[in-house]
C-alpha angles and dihedrals in degrees: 000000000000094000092094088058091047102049088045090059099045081050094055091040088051097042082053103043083048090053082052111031087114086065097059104017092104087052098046090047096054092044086053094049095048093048079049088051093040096052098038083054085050104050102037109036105013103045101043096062096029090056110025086108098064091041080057079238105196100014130116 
């Protein structure tokens, strides 16, 4: 019953973050790059070594 409503405020949120995407295009770019950077660390150097032993790494 409240979709409509909703739906009607992430339209509006999305018309005005389009009239100022300019604004906070640069920001939104870096964040993105650093959550890029953050997840890429994680799965490839942290997980590997935090977790071998569950995935029985090394064993016959």
């Amino acid at each position: 019953m409240t979709l409509p409503g909703w739906q009607f405020l992430a339209a509006i949120g999305l018309v005005e973050l389009q009239n100022k995407k300019f604004k906070y295009l640069k920001f939104v770019y870096r964040l993105l790059i650093i959550e890029i950077i953050i997840f890429l660390f994680t799965y490839f150097l942290w997980y590997p070594k935090a977790f071998a032993k569950d995935w029985q790494y090394g064993y016959k």
